[in-house]
N, C-alpha and C positions, 0 to 999 in steps of 0.2 A: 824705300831709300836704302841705297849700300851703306856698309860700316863706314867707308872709307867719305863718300856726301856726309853723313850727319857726324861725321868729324870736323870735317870744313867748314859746317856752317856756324858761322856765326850773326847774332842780331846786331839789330842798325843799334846805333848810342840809342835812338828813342825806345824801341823795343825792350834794350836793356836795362836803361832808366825806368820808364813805364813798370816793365814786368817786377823788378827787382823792389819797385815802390810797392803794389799789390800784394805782394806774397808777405813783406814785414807788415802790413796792414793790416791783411786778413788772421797774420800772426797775434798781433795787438788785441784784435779781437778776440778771437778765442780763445786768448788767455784774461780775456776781460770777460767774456762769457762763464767761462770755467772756474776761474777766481775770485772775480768781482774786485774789489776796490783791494785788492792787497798790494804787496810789493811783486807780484808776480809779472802783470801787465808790464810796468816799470820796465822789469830785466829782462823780458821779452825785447820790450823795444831798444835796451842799448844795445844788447848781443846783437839785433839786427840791425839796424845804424850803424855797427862796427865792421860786423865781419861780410853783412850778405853783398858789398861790394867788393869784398876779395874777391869773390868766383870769378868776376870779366878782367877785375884787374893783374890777377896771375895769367890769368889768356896773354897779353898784350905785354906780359912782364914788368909790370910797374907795383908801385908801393904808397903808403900815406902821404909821402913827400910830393908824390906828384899829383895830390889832390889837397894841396892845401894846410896838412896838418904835419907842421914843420913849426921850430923858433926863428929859422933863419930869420924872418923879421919883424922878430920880439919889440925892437925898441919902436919900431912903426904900427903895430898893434897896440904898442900899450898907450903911444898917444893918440892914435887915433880912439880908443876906448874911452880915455880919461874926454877928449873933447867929444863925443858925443854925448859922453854922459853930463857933461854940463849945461849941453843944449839941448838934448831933448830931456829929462828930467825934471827938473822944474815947469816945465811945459806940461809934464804929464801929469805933476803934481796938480796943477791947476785944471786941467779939463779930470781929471779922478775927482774932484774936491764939487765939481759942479756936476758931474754924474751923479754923485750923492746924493744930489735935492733933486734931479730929473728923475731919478730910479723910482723911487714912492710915489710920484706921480701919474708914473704907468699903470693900467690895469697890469692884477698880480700875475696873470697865467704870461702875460709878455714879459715880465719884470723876472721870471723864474727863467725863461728863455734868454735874457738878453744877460743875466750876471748869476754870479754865483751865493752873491751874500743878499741877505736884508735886512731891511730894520732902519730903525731910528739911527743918523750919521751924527756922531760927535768924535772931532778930533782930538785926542791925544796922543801925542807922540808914546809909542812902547814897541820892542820888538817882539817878535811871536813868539810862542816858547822853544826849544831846542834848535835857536838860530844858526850855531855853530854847523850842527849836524845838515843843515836846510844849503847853506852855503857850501860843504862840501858837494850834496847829493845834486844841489842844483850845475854847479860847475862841471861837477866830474861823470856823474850819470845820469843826466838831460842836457846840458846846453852842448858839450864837446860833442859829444856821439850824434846829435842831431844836428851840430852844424858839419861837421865832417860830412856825415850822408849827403847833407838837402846842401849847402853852400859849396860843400869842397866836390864833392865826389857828382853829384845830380846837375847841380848847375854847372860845372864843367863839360859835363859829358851832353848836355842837351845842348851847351855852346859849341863845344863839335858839329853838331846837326846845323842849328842855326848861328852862324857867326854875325850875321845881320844885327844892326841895331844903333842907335842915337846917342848920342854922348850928355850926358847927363853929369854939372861936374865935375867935368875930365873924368869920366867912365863912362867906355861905352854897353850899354845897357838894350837887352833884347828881349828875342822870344823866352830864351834859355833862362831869363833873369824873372819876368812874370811867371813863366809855368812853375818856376820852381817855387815862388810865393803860395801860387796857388795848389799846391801838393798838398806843400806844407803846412797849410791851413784844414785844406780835407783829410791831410793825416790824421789830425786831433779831434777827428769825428768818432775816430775810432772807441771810445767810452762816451757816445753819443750824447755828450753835451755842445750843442748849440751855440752858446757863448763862445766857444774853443775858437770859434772860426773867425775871431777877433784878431788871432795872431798874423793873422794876414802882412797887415799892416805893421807892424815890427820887426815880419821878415823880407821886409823890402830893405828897410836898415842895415838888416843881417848882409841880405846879397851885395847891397853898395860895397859895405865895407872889406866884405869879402875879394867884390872886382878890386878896389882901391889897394889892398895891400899885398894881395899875392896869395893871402893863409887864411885860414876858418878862426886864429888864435885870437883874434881882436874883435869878432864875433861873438865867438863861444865868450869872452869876458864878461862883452857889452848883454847876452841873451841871459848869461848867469845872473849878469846885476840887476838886470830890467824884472827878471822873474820876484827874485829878491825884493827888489822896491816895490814892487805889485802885493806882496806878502806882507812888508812893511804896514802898506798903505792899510791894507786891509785888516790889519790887527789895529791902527791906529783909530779908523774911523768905526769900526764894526764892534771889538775886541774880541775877534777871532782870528 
């Protein structure tokens, strides 16, 4: 191949999606390999949720703005936030609360596969220890960086590819909208716990709201607070 061909070329959105998912992956991993449970993995993955989508978007001459991660509309995030978080919430409060007594019921080797805690569930309301610092880390070095990637930047560019799809509460919702669900889920393989691939299902909330307002900002809120209340929960019924 001449200099002048492997200057031209460039990948389809799926190639580039795909490839650019893989590499912060296998990233994840071997610093989860190498590290094991520190903060290392962590800042692996925001650096790469941040930056590894620069490379195609300086090709094409673009910026965060055009994947979503803007205020321009702050005050349409922030209610869409505030109302999902009314209605799914308490919702989850209640099916978490009946997990509790199904969890014990399972043989243990499934029971270690399926959650992360055990034990006898008694609820009391308490927050975990070093909340504040939980609430930062959660907002600002996991929910933004991964929704930027997988909502702003990933599902955009796979709706390039596939613009097809069904209107789902005036959003139309497609391929681009499932594959990136499902990334996102087998991203969090990457420190091969099992359970992880629960987030599936939260990040269909995440993509709605994402189509519904234009930005990742009412996302990133709703994935900070959801983490948060999951933390919540889990100190209350566990006390861990």
């Amino acid at each position: 191949m001449s200099a002048s061909a492997a200057t031209l070329w460039r990948p389809t959105a799926v190639q580039e999606v795909v490839g650019l998912w893989a590499l912060g992956f296998l990233g994840i991993i071997l610093a989860f390999l190498l590290f094991g449970g520190s903060g290392v993995p962590k800042l692996v993955a925001t650096v790469g949720f941040l930056y590894l989508p620069l490379i195609p978007m300086r090709w094409r001459g673009e910026d965060y703005r055009d994947y979503g991660l803007t205020l321009r509309y702050w005050r349409r995030d922030v209610r869409l936030f505030l109302g999902m978080s009314l209605v799914v919430f308490p919702l989850f409060f209640a099916a978490f609360a009946l997990w509790t007594q199904v969890l014990p019921l399972l043989p243990t080797e499934l029971a270690r596969l399926l959650a992360p805690f055990r034990g006898p569930a008694h609820f009391v309301p308490r927050l975990p220890p070093q909340f504040a610092e939980w609430v930062v880390d959660q907002l600002f070095v996991v929910a933004l960086p991964e929704e930027f990637f997988y909502r702003g930047y990933m599902q955009a560019r796979l709706r390039d590819a596939w613009p097809q799809g069904r209107r789902v509460l005036g959003i139309r919702l497609g391929p681009a909208f499932w594959v990136t669900a499902v990334l996102f889920a087998l991203g969090h393989l990457a420190i091969f716990q099992v359970w992880r691939l629960s987030v599936f299902f939260p990040a269909l909330l995440f993509g709605w709201m994402r189509e519904r307002t234009g930005s990742v900002v009412g996302a990133a809120l709703f994935h900070a607070a959801a983490n948060l209340f999951v933390r919540v929960l889990e100190a209350s019924f566990f006390g861990v």
